[in-house]
C-alpha positions as CSV (number, residue, x, y, z in Angstrom):
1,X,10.6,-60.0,83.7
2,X,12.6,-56.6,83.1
3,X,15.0,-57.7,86.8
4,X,18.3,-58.9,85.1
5,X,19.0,-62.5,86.7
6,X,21.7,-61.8,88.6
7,X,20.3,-59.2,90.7
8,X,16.8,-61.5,91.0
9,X,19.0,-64.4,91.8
10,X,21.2,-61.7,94.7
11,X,18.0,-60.8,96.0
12,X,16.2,-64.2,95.8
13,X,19.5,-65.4,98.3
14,X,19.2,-62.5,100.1
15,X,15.7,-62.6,101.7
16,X,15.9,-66.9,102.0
17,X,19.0,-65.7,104.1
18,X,17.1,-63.8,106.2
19,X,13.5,-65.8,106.4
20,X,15.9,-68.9,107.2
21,X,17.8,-66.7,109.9
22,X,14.0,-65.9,111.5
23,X,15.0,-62.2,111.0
24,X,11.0,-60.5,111.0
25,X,12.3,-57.1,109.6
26,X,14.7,-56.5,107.2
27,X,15.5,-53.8,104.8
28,X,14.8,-54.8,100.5
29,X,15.7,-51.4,99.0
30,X,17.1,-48.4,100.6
31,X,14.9,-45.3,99.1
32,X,17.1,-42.6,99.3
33,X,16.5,-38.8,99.4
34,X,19.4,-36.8,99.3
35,X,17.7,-33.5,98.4
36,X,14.4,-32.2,97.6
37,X,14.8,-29.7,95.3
38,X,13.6,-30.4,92.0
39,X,13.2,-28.6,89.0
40,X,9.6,-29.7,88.2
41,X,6.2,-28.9,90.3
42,X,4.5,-32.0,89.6
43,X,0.5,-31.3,91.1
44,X,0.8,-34.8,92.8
45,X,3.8,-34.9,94.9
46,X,4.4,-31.2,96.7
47,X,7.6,-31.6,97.7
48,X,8.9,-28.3,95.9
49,X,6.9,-26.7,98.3
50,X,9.1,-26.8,101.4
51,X,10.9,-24.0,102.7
52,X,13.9,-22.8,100.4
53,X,16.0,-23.1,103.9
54,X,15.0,-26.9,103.4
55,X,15.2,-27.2,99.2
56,X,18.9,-26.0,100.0
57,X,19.5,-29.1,102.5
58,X,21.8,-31.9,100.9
59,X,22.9,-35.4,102.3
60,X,26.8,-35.4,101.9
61,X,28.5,-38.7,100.1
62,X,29.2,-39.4,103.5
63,X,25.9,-39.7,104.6
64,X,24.4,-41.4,101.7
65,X,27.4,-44.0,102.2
66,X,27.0,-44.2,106.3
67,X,22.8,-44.9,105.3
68,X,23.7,-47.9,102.8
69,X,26.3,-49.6,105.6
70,X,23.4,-48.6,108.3
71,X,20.9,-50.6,106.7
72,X,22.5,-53.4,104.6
73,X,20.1,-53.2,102.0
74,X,20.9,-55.0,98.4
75,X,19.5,-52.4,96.4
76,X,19.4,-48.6,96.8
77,X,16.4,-46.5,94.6
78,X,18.1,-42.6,94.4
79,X,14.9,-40.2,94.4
80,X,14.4,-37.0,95.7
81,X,13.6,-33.7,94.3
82,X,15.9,-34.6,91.5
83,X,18.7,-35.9,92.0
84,X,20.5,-34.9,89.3
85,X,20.6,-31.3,90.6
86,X,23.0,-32.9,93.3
87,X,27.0,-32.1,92.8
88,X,28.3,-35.1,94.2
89,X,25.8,-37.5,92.4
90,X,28.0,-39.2,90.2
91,X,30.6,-39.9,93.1
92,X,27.4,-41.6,95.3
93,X,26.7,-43.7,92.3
94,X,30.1,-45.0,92.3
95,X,30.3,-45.5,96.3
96,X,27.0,-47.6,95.9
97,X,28.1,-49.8,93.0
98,X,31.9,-50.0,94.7
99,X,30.1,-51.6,97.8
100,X,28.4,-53.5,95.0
101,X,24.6,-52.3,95.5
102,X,21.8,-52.6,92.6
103,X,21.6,-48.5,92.0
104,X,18.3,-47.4,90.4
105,X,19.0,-43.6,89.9
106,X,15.3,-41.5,89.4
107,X,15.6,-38.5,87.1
108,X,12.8,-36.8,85.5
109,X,15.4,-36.4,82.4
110,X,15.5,-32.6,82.0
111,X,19.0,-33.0,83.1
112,X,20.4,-36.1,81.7
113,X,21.7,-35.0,78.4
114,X,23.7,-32.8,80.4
115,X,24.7,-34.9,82.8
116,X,24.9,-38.3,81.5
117,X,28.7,-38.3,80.5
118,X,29.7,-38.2,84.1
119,X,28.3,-42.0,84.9
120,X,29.3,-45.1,83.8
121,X,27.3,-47.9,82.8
122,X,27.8,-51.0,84.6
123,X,25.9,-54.0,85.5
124,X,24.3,-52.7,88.6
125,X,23.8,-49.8,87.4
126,X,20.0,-48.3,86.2
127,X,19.0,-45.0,85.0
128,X,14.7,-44.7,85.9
129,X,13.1,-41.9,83.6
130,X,10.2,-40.5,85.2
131,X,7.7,-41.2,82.5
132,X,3.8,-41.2,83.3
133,X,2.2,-42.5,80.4
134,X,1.7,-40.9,77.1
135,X,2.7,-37.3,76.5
136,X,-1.0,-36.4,77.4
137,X,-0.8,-38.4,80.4
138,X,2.8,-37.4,81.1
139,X,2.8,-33.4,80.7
140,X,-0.1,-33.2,82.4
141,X,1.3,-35.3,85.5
142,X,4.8,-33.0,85.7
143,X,2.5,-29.4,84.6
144,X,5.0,-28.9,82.1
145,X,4.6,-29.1,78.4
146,X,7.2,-30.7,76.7
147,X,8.7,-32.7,78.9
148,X,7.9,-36.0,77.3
149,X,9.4,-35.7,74.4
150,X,12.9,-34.8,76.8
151,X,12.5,-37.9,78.4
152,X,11.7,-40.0,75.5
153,X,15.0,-38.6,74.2
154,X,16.8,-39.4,77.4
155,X,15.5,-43.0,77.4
156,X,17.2,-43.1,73.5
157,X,20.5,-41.3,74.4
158,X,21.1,-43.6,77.9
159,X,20.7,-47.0,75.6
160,X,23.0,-45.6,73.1
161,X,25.5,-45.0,75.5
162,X,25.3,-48.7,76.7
163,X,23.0,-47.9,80.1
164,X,20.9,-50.5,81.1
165,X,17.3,-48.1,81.3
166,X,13.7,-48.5,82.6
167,X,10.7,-46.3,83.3
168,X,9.4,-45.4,86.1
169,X,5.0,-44.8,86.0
170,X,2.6,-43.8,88.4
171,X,-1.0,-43.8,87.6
172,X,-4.0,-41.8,89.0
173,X,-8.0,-41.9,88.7
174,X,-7.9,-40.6,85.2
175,X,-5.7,-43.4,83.7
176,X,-7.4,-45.3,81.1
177,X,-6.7,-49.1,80.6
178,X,-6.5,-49.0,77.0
179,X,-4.3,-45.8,76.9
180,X,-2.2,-47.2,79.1
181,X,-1.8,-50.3,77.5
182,X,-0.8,-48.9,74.2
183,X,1.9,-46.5,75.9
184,X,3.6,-49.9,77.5
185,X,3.6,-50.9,74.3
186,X,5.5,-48.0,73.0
187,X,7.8,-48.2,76.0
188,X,8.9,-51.5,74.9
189,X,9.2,-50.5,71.1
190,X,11.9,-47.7,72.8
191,X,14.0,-50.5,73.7
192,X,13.3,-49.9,77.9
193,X,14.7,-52.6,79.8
194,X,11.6,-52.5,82.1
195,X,8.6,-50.7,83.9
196,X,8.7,-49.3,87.1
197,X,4.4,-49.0,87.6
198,X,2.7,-48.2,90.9
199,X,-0.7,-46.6,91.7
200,X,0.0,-43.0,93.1
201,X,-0.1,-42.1,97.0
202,X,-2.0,-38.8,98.6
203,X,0.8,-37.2,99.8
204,X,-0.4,-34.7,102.2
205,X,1.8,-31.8,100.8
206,X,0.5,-32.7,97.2
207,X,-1.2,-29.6,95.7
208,X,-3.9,-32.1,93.7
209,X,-5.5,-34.7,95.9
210,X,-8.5,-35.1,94.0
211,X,-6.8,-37.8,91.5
212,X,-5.4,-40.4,93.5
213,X,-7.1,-43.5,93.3
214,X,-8.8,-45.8,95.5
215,X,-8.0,-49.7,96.3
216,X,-11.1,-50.8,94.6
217,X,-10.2,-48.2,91.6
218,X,-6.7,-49.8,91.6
219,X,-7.5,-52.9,91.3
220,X,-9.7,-52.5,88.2
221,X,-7.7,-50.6,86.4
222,X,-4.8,-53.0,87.1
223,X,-7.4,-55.9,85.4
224,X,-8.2,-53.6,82.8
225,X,-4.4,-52.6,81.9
226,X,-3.1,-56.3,81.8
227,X,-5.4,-57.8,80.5
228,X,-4.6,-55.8,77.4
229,X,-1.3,-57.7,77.9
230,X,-2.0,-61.3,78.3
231,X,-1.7,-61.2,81.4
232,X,1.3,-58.5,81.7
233,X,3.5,-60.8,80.0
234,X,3.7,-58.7,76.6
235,X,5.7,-56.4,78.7
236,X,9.4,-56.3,81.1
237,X,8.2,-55.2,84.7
238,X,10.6,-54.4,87.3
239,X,8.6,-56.0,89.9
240,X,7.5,-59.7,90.8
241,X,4.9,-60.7,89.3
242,X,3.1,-61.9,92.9
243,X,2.9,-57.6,93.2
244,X,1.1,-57.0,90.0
245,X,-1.2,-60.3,91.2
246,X,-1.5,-58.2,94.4
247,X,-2.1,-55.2,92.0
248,X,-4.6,-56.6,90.0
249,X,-6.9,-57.9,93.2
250,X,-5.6,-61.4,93.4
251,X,-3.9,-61.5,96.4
252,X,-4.5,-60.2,100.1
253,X,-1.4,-58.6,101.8
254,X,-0.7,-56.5,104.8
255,X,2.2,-53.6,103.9
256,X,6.2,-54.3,105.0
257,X,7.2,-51.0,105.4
258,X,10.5,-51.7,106.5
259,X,11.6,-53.1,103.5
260,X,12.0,-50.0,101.6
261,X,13.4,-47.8,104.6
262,X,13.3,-43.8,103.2
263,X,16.9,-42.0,104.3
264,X,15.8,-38.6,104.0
265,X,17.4,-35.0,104.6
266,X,15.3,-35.1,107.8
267,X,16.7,-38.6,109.1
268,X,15.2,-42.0,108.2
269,X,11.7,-41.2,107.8
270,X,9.3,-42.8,110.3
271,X,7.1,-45.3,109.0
272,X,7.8,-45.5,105.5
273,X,9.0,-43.7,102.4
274,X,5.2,-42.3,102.1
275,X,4.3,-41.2,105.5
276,X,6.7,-38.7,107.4
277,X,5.2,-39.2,110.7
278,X,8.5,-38.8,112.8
279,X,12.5,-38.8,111.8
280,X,15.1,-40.6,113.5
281,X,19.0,-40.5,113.0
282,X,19.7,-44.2,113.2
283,X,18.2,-47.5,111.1
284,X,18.3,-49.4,113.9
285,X,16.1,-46.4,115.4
286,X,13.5,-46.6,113.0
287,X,13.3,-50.6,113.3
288,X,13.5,-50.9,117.3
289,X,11.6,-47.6,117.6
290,X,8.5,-47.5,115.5
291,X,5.0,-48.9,116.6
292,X,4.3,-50.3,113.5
293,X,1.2,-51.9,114.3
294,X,-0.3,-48.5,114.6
295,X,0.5,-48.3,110.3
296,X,-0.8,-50.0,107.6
297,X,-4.0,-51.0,105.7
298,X,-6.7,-51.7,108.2
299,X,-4.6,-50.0,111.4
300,X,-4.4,-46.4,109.8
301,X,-6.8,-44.1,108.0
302,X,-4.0,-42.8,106.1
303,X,-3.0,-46.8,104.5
304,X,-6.6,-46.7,103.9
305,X,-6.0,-46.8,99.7
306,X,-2.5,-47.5,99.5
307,X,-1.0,-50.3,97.2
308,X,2.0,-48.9,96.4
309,X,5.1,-50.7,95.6
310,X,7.0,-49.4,98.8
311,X,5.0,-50.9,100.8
312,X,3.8,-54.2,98.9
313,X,6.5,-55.3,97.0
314,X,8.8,-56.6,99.8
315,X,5.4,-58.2,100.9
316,X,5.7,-60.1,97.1
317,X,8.9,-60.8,97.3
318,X,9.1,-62.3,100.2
319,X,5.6,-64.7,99.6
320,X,7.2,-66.0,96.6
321,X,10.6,-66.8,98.5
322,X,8.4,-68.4,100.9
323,X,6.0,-70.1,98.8
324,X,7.7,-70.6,95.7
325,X,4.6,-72.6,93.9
326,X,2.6,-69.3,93.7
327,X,4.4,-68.4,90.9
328,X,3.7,-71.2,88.5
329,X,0.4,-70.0,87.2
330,X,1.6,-66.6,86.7
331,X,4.3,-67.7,84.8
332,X,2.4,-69.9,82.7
333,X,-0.7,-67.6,81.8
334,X,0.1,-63.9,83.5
335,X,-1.6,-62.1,85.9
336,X,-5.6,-63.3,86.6
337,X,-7.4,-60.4,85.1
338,X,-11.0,-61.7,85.8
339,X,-13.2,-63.6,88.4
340,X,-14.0,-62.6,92.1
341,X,-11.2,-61.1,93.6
342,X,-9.2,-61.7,97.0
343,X,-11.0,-60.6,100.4
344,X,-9.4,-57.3,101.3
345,X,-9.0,-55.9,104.6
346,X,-11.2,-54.5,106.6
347,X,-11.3,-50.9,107.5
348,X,-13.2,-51.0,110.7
349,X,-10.8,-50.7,113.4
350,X,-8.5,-48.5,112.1
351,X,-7.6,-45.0,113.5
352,X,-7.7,-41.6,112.4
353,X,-5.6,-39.8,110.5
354,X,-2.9,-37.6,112.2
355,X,-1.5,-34.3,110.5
356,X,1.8,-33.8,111.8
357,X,4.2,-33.4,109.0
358,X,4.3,-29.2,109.7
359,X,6.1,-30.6,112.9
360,X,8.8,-31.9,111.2
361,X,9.1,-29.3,108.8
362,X,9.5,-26.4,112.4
363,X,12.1,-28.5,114.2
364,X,14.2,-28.9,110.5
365,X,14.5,-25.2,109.9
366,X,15.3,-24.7,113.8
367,X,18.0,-26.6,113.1
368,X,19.1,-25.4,109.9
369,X,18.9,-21.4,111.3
370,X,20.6,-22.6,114.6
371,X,23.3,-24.0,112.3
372,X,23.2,-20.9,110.4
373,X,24.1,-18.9,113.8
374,X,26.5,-20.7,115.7
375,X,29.8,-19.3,113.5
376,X,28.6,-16.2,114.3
377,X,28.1,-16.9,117.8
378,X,31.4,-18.0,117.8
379,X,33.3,-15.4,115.9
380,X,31.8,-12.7,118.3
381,X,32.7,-14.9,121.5
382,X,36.1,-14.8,120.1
């Protein structure tokens, strides 16, 4: 698998700690957001689309280093926006790996020739090029032309420099197994320490929301992808290989949101790092406060067709710290790519959708203009 031993071994101690403890929710990753500006427009996210007022809103190194001591997490995923377009970047890096946390910083490349001699490589350090399939695939994802070909030369440039370096890949409706197959293939021939691969979410802000794909569509082209693999295991994945089980229809899991808590330029992003249904300022706010039976496949029309790895992977994880033996036969053939699949869950009971991210959205740029106007307040008190 494309996790470097120590940091699956760290992780591995890390969740027996807390299942032995009896601890129910507890952070995996900390997916951080310090800004969402970003210098791309990509059709399926739609986070370009906030307010400039908001695009201009940064989290300070002091934040992003009062989030990581907040939640305790091992591992901290740097997203955004881009987050290369953020001065004080390379200092956060260095804060995270000081207070020795697995960094996995996301970039869609444009940036990183640029940028790249103000990091350090170091063991727990990864750079994660934004790179969604082929140059086809890929151009057409981000709406820009060209932009493969900058990130296949980013991927080349960060391994010369000594960078440990992985992928990061979402697919949608229009991914073709055999397509897809080939451009792991080439991924590995680039020398990539691993794939990052997840089915994309409908973000409700995303422009295009006529590609995302379904669970049943998911888990098909999942089979259809690794079998052309043996299994998956012709290629390095990022992830445990009870997720890409889960991926491919094998297994039946309910979502732990919690243990990928988003940290956000809004707060900590109630439920989950997909859903912005409500902000808080605290972690332990968003553990002790949120009904998170109300979210989830099954609960939510919303979770209806997600399987993404925010929500599923800390689900893996902790299955095969609890039940260890599950992971024989994937090591010893790959992923089951054939035969019935598991039972999914059912969709009967759960409640409609709520549209309530333009609430969020008001009471941020309240408080960004009343910021705004209080030194002028003051200045004309005075």
């Amino acid at each position: 698998m494309g996790v470097p031993v120590k940091q699956a071994a760290r992780i591995g101690a890390y969740v027996l700690k807390q299942h032995l403890s009896g601890k129910k929710r507890y952070p995996l990753v900390l997916m951080l957001e310090p800004l969402f500006r970003c210098n791309l427009a990509c059709a399926g996210c739609g986070k370009i689309d906030y307010p400039d007022e908001i695009l201009n809103q940064r989290l300070s190194y002091e934040d992003c280093m009062q989030a990581i001591e907040e939640c305790g997490a091992p591992c901290v995923s740097i997203a955004g926006g881009e987050p290369l377009l953020h001065r004080e970047m390379p200092k956060i890096v260095k804060g995270f790996v000081e207070r020795k946390k697995f960094v996995i910083l996301c970039t869609n490349a444009l940036l990183l020739a640029k940028k790249i001699g103000d990091y350090t490589p170091h063991d727990n350090f990864t750079w994660s090029i934004h790179l969604d399939g082929d140059k086809g695939m890929h151009d057409k994802s981000v709406c820009l032309e060209g932009t493969y070909e900058k990130a296949v030369e980013a991927i080349k440039l960060a391994k010369s420099k000594g960078f440990r370096t992985q992928i990061n890949c979402t697919l949608f409706n229009d991914a073709e197994p055999e397509r897809v197959a080939k451009f792991f293939d080439d991924v590995m021939a680039m020398g990539c320490d691993g794939i990052t691969i997840s089915p994309g979410y409908a973000y409700e802000r995303a422009p295009d929301q006529e590609h995302f794909l379904s669970r049943e569509r998911t888990k098909n082209l999942f089979r259809g992808i690794l079998s052309r693999g043996n299994g998956g295991k012709k290629w390095e994945f990022t992830q445990s290989e009870l997720f890409l089980d889960f991926l491919a229809g094998n297994q039946t899991y309910e979502c732990t949101p919690w243990s990928m808590p988003a940290r956000t330029v809004f707060g900590w992003q109630k439920p989950c790092y997909l859903l912005g249904e409500g902000y808080v300022q605290t972690f332990k706010e968003l553990i002790d406060g949120t009904e998170w039976e109300k979210y989830g496949v099954g609960n939510y029309e919303k979770c209806a067709d997600c399987m993404v790895h925010c929500g599923f992977e800390g689900t893996a994880v902790a299955d095969s710290v609890k039940k260890p033996y599950k992971l024989v036969p994937l090591m010893l053939r790959g992923v089951k790519t054939d035969g019935p699949m598991a039972p999914d869950i059912s969709l009967a009971n759960q409640r409609p959708a709520e549209f309530v991210f333009s609430r969020h959205v008001e009471t941020k740029l309240a408080e960004v203009r009343a910021a705004k106007a209080r030194p002028k307040n003051i200045a004309a008190a005075q």
